[in-house]
Residue frames relative to the residue before (quaternion, step in Angstrom):
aa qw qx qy qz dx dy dz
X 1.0000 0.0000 0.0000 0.0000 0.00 0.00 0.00
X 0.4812 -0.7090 0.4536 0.2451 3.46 -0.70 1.18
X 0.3497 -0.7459 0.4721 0.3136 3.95 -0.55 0.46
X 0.5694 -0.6814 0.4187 0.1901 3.26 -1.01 1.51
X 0.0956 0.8308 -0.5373 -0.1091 3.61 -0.73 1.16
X 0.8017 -0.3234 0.3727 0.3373 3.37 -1.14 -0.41
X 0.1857 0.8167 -0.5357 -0.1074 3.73 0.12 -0.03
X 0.1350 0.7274 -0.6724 0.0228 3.93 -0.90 1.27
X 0.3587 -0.6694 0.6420 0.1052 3.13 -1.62 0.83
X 0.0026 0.8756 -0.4823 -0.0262 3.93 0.07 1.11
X 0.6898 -0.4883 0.5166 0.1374 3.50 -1.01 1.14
X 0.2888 0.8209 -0.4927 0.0030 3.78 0.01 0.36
X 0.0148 -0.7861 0.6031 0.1343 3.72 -1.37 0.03
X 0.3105 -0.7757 0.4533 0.3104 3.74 -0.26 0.32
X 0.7443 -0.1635 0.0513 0.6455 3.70 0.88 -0.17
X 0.8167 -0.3638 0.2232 0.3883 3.81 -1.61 0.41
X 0.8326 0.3241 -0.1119 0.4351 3.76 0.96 -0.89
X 0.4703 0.5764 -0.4712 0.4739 3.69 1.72 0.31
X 0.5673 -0.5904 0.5119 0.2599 3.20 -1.59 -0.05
X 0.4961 -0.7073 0.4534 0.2191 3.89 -0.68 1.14
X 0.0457 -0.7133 0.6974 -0.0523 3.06 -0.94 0.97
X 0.1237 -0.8286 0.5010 0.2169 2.88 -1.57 -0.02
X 0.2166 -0.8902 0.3718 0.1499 3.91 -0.49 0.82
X 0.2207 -0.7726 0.4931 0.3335 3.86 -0.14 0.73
X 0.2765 -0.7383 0.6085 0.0911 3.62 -2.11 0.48
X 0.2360 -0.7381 0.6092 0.1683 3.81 -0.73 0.41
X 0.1499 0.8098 -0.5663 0.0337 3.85 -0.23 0.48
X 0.6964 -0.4316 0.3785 0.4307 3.70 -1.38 0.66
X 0.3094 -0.6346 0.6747 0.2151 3.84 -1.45 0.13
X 0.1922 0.6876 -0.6908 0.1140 2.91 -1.25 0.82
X 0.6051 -0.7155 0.2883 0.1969 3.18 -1.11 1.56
X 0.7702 0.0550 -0.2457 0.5860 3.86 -0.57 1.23
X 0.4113 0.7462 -0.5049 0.1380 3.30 0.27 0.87
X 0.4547 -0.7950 0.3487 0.1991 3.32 -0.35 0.68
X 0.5093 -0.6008 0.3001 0.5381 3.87 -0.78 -0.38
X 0.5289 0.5002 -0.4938 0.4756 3.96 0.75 -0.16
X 0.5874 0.4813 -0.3515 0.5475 3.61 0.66 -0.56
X 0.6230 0.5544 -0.2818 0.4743 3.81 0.44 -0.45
X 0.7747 0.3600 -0.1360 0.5017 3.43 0.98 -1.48
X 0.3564 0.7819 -0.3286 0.3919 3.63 1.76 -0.02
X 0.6918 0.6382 -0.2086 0.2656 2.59 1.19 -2.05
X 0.6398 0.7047 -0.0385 0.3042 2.33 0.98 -2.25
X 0.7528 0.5519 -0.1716 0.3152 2.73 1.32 -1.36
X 0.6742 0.5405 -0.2551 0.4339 3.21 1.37 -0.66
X 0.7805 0.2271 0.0359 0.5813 3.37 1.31 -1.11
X 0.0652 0.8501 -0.5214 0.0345 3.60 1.09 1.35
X 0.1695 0.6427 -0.7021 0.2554 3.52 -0.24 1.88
X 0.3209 -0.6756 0.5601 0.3563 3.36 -1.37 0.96
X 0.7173 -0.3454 0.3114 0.5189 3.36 -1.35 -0.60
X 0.7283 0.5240 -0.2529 0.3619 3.41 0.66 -0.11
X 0.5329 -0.7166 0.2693 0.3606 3.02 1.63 0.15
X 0.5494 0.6581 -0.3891 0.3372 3.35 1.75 0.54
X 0.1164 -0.8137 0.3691 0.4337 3.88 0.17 0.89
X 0.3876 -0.6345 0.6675 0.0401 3.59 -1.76 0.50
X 0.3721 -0.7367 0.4275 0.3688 3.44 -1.13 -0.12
X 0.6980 -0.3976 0.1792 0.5680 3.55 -1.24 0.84
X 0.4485 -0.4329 0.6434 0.4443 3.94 -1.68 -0.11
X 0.5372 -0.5083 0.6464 0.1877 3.28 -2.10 0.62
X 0.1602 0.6665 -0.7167 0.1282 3.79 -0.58 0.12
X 0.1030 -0.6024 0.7517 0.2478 3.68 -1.76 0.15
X 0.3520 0.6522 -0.6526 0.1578 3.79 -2.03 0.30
X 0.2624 -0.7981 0.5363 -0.0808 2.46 -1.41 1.91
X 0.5761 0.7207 -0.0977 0.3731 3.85 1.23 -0.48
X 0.2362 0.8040 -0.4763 -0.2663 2.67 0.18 -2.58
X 0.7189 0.4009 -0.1269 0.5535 2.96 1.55 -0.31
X 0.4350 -0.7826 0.3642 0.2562 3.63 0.91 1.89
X 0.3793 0.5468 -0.6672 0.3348 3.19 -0.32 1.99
X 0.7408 0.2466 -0.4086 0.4728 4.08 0.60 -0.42
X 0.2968 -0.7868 0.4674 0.2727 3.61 1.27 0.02
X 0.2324 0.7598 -0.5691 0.2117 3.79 0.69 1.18
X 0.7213 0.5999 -0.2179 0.2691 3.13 0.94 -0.88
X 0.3414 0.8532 -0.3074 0.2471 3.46 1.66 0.33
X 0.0402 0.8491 -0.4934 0.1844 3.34 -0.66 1.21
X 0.1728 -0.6337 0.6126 0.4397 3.81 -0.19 -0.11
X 0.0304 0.5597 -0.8215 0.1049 2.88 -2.32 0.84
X 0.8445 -0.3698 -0.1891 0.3382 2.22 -1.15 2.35
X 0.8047 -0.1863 -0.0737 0.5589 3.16 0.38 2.05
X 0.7555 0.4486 -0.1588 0.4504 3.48 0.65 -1.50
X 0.5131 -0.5896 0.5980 0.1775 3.70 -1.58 1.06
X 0.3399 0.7307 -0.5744 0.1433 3.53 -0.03 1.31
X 0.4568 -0.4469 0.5597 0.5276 3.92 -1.63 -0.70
X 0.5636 -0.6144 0.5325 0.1463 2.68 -1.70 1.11
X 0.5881 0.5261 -0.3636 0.4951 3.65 1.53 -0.70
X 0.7066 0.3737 -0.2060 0.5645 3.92 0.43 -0.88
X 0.6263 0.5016 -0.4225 0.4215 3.60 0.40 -0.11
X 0.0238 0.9049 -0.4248 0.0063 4.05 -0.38 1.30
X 0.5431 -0.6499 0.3345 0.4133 3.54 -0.53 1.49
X 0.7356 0.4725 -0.4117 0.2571 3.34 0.74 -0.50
X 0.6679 0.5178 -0.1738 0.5056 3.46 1.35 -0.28
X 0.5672 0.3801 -0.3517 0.6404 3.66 1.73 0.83
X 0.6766 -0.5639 0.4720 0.0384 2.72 -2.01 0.69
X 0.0152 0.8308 -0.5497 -0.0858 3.91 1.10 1.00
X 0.4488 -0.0780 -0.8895 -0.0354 1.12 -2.32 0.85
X 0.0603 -0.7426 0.6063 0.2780 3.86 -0.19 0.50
X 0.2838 -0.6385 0.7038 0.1282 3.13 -2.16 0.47
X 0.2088 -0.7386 0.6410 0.0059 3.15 -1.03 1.24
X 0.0102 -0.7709 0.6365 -0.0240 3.45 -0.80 1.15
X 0.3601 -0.7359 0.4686 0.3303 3.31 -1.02 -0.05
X 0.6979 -0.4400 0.3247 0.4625 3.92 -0.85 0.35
X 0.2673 -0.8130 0.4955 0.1482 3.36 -0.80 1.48
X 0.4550 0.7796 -0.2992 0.3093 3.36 1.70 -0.51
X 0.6974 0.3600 0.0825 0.6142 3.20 1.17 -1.54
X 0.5803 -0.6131 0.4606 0.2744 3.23 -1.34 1.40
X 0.4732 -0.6548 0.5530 0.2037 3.74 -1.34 0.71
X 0.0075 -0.7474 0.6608 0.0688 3.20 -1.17 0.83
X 0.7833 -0.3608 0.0971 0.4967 3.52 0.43 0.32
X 0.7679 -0.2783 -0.1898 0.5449 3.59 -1.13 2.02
X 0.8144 0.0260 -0.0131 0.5796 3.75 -0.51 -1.29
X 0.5007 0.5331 -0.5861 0.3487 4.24 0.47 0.10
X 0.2380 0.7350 -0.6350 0.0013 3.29 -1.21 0.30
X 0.5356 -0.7281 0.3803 0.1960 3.36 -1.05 0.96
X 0.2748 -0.8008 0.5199 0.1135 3.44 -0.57 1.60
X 0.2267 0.8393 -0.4854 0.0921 4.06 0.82 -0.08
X 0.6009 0.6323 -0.2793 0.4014 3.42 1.54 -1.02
X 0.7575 0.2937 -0.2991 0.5004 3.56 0.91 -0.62
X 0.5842 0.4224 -0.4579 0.5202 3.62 1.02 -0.11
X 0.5167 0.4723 -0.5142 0.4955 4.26 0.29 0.42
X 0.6063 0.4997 -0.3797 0.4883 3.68 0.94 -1.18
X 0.7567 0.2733 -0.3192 0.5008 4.04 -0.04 -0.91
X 0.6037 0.4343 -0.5130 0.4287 3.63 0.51 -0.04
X 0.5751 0.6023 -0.3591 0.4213 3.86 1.23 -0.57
X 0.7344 0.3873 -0.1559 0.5352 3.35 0.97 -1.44
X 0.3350 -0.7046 0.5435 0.3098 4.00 0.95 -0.13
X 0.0878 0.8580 -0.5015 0.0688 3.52 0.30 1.41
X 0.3964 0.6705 -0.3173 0.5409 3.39 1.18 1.07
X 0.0859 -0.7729 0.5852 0.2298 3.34 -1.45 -0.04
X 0.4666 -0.7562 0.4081 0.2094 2.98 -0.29 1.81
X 0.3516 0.6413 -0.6348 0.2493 3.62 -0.45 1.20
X 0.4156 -0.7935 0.4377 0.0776 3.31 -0.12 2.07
X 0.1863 -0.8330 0.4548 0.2541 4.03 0.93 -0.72
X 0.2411 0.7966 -0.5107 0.2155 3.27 1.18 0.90
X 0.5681 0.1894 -0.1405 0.7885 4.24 1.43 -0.84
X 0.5832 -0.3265 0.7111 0.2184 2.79 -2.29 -0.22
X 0.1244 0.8150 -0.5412 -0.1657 3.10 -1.06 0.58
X 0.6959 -0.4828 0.2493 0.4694 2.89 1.50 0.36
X 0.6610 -0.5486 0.2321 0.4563 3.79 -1.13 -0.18
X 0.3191 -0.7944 0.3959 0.3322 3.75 -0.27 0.57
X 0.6621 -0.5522 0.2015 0.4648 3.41 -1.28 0.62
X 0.4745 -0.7293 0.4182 0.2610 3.77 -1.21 0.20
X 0.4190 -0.7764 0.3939 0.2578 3.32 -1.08 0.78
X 0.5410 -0.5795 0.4488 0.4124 3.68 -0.82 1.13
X 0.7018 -0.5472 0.2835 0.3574 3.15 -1.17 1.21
X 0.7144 0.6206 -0.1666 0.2770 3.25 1.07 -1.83
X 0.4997 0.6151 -0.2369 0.5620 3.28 1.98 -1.01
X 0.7520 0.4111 -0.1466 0.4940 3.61 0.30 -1.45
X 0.6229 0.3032 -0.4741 0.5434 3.96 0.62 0.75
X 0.7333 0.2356 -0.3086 0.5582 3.77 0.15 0.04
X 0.4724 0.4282 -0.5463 0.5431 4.08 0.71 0.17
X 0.8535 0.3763 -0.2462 0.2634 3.88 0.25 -0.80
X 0.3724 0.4957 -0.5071 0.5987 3.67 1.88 0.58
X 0.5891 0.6062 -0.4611 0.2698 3.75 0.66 -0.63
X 0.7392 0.4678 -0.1142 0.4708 3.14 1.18 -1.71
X 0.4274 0.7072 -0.4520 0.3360 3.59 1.65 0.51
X 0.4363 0.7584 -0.4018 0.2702 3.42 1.89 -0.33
X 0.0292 0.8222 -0.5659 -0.0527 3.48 -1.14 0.45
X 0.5132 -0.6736 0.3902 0.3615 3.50 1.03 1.19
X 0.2133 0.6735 -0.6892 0.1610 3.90 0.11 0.54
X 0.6683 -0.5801 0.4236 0.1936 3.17 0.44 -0.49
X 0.5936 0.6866 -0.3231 0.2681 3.21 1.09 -1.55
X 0.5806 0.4860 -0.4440 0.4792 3.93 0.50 -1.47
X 0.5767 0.4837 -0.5366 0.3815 4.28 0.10 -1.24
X 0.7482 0.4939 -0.2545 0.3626 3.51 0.41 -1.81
X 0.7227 0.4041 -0.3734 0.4183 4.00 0.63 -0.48
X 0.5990 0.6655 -0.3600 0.2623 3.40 1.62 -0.93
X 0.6809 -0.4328 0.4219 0.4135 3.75 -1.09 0.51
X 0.7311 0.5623 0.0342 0.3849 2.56 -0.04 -2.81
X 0.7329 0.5076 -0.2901 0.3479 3.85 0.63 -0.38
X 0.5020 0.6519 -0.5380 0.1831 3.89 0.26 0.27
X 0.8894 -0.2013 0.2408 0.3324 3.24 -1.62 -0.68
X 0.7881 0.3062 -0.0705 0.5293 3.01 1.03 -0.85
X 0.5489 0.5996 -0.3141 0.4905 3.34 1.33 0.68
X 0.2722 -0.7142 0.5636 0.3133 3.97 -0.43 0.17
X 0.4554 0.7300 -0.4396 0.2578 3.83 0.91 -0.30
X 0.3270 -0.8280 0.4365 0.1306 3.01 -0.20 2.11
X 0.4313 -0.7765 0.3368 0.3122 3.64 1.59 0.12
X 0.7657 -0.5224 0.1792 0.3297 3.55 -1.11 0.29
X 0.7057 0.4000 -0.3843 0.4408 3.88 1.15 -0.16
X 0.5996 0.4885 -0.4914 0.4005 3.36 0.45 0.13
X 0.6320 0.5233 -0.3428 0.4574 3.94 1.39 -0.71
X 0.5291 0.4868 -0.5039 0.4788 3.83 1.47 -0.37
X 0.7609 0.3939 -0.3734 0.3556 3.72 0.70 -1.02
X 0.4770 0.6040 -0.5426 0.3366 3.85 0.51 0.44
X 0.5203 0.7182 -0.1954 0.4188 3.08 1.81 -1.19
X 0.6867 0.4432 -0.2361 0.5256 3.54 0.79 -1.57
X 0.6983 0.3978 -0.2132 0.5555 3.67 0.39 -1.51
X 0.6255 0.5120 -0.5001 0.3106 3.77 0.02 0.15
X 0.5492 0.6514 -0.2018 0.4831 3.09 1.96 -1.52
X 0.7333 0.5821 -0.2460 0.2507 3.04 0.26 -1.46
X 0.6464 -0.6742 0.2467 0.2584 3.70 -0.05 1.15
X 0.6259 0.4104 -0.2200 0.6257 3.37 1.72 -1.26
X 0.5668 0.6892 -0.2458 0.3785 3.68 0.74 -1.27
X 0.7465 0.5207 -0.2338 0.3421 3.02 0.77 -1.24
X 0.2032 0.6982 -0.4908 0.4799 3.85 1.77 0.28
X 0.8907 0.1910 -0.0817 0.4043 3.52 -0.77 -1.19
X 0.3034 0.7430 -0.5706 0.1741 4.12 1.19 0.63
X 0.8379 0.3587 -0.3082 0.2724 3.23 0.36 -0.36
X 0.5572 0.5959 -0.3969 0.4206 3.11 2.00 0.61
X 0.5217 0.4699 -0.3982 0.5903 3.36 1.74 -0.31
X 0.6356 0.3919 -0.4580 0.4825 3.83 0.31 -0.08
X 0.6952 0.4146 -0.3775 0.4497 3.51 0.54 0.02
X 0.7296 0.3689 -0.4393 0.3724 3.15 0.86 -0.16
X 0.5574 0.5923 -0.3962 0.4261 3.82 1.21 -0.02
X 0.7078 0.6255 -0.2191 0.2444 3.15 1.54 -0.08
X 0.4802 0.6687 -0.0433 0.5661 2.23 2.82 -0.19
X 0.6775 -0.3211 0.2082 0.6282 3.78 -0.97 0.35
X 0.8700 0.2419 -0.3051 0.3026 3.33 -1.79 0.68
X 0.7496 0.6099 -0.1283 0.2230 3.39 1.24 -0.53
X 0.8379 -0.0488 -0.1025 0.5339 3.55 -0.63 -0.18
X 0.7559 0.3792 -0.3188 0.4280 3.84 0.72 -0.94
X 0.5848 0.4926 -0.4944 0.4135 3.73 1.16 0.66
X 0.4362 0.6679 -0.4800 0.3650 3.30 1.06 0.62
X 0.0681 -0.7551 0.6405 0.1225 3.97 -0.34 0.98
X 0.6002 -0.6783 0.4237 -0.0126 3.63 0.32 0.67
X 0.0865 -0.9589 0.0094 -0.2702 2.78 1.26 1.39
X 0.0563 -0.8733 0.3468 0.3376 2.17 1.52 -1.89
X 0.6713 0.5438 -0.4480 0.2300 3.90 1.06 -0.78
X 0.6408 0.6092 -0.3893 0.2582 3.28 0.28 -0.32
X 0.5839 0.5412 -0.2626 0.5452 3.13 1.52 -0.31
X 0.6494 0.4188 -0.3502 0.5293 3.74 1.20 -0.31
X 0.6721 0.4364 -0.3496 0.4855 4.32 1.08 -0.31
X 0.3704 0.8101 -0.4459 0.0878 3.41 1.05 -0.82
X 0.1209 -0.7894 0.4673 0.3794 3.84 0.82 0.05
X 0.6695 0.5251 -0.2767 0.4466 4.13 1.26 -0.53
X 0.3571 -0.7986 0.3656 0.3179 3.64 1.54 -0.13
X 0.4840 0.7695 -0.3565 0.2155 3.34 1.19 0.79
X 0.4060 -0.7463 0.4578 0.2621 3.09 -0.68 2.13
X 0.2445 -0.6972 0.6698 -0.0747 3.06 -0.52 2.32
X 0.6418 0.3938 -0.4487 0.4814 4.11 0.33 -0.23
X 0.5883 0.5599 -0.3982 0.4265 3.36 0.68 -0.90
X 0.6163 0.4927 -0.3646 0.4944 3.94 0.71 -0.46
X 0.5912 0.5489 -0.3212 0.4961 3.80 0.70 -1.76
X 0.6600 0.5934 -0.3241 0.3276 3.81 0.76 -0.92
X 0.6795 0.4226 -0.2359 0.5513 3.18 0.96 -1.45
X 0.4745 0.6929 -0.4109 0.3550 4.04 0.84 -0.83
X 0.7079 0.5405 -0.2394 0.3865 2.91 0.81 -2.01
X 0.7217 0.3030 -0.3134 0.5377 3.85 0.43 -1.41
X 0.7362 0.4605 -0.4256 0.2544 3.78 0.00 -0.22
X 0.6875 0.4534 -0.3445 0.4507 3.37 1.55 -0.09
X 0.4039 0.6403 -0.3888 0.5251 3.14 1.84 0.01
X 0.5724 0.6482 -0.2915 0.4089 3.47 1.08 -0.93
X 0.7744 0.3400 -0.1311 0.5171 3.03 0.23 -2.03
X 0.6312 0.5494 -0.4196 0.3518 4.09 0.34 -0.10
X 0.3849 0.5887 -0.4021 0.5862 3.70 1.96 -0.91
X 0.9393 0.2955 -0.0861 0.1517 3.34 -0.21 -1.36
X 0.3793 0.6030 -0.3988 0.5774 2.81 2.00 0.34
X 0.6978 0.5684 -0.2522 0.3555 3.63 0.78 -1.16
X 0.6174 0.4507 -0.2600 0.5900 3.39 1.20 -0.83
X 0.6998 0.3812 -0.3121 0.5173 3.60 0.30 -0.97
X 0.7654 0.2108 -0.3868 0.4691 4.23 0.48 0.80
């Protein structure tokens, strides 16, 4: 009996200005393995399936254990983590592609900078400098602090940009996690200082009204966060804050 291997077909680029190819691999099976575990393989013994040798695949991950959400890639079509994603629970041949959303830096790297400019745009943070004590800060009503804390399940992977319509190259759409985190930090008792500059900035080139509402980003999310369900509230509070900007000039 022939020993049972792995079969992945991988998406490649050698740097930002070559042309993509794409090379296929045969690796051992072993039971619950995953796709970083796959690209391991590879790694040690970069033969394709054809026996031609090549050089290891590029891939980035820092975790393994879907919390810094580097490890994002599509596989087989679909924006997932390569660490939580298990051969035994896909359809092989898998295909490993990197994010089309986001500029390539080499095979599955690709450069997320676009959504970290967006939360630097929208101040996704609460600006508390720790220069004094100030003591404990106010608390959040219980009811607030269970849906403020799926928000903060976000881990920039990336994936919602990569399912979103409205998100490509040629689009400013700062896409759907950075609008959940205006949400969280708007709530958030300290945060809640600079709301009407993060609502101003979604109100501005790239933001909330380039959202066509879709729905995918809410169906890859690998954290299940009811990312429309934020874009919702966005929607009536910048409706809000525009009433009240108008009246108040």
């Amino acid at each position: 009996m022939s020993e049972k291997t792995i079969h992945l077909i991988i998406k490649r680029q050698a740097d930002p200005n070559s042309q993509p190819y794409t090379e296929e691999f045969k690796i051992p099976y072993r039971p619950n393995m995953n796709i970083i575990g796959c690209l391991m393989e590879i790694q040690k013994n970069p033969v394709t399936a054809d026996g031609k040798e090549t050089t290891p695949v590029a891939w980035e991950s820092v975790c393994l254990e879907e919390v810094c959400g580097a490890c994002s890639m599509v596989i087989n079509g679909r924006p997932r983590q390569g660490c939580s994603t298990l051969v035994d629970k896909i359809q092989q041949p898998i295909r490993l592609a990197p994010m089309s959303t986001f500029p390539i830096v080499r095979d599955l790297i690709v450069d997320r900078s676009r959504m970290f400019e967006s939360l630097k745009k929208v101040k996704a943070w609460v600006p508390i400098d720790g220069t004094w004590d100030l003591g404990p800060g106010p608390r959040m009503p219980e009811k607030d602090r269970r849906w403020a804390y799926e928000l903060q399940k976000c881990m920039t992977c990336g994936c919602c940009l990569e399912a979103c319509p409205n998100v490509s190259s040629k689009s400013p759409f700062m896409g759907p996690a950075p609008l959940s985190q205006v949400r969280l930090f708007n709530e958030h008792p300290t945060g809640a200082m600079h709301r009407e500059e993060r609502l101003d900035a979604i109100m501005g080139e790239g933001g909330i009204t380039d959202c066509g509402n879709s729905q995918n980003c809410v169906q890859v999310c690998p954290k299940g966060i009811p990312l429309t369900t934020s874009i919702a509230a966005l929607n009536n509070a910048t409706t809000a804050h525009s009433i009240r900007r108008f009246f108040k000039n």
